[in-house]
C-alpha positions as a Markdown table, in Angstrom:
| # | Residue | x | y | z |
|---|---|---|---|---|
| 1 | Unk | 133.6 | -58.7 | -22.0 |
| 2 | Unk | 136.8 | -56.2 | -21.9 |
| 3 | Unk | 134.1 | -53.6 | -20.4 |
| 4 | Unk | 133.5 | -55.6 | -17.4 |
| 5 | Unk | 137.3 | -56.6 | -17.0 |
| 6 | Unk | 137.7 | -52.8 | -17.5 |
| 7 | Unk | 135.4 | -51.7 | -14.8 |
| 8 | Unk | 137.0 | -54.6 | -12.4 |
| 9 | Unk | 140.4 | -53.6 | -12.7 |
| 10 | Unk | 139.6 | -49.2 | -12.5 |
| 11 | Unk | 137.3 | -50.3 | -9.3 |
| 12 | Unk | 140.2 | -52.0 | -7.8 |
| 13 | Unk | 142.3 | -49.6 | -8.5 |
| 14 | Unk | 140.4 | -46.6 | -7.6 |
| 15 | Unk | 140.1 | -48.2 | -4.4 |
| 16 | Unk | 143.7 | -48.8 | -3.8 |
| 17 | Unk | 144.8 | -45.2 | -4.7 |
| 18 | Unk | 141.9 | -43.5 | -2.3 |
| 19 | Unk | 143.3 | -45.5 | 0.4 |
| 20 | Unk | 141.2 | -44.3 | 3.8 |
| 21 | Unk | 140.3 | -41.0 | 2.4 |
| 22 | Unk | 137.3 | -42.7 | 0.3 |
| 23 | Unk | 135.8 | -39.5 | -0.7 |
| 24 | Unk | 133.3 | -41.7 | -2.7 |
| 25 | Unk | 130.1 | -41.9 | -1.4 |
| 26 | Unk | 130.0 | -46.0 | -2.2 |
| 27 | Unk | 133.0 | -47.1 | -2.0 |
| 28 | Unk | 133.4 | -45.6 | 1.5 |
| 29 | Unk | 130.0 | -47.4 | 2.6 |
| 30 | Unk | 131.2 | -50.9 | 1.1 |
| 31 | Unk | 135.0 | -50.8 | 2.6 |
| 32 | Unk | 136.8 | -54.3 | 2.3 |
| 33 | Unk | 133.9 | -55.7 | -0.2 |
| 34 | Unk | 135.3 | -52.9 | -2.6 |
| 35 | Unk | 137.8 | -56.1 | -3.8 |
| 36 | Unk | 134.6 | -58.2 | -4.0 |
| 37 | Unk | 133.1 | -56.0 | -6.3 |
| 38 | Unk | 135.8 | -55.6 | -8.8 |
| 39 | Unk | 136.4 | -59.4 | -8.8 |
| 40 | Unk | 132.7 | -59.7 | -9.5 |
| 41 | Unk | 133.1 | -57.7 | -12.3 |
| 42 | Unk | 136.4 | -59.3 | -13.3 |
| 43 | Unk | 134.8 | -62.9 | -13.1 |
| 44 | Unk | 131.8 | -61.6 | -15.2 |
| 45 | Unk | 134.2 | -60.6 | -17.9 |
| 46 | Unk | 135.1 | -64.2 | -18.2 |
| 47 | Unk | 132.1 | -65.5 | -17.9 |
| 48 | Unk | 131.3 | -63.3 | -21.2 |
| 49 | Unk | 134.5 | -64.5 | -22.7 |
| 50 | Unk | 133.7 | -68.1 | -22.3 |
| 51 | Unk | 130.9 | -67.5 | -24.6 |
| 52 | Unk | 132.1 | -65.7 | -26.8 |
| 53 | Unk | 132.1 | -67.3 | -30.2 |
């Protein structure tokens, strides 16, 4: 659970402080959807935390 909010919030980040010069092979590929992939794995996390017990 605090993995995947973990991964969310870096990939977001990452993202914002690479601005244009994506020197990431992926990121630079996925452009905008960068934000949808690290709300993905934001909205996993609580998915995961929901169940948690």
């Amino acid at each position: 659970m605090l993995g995947c909010f973990l991964i969310g919030l870096v990939w977001i980040v990452v993202y914002y402080m690479t601005g244009n010069d994506l020197a990431i092979p992926l990121m630079s590929s996925l452009g905008q959807y960068n934000l949808v992939v690290g709300i993905g794995f934001m909205a996993v996390g609580f998915v995961y935390a929901t169940r948690w017990e």
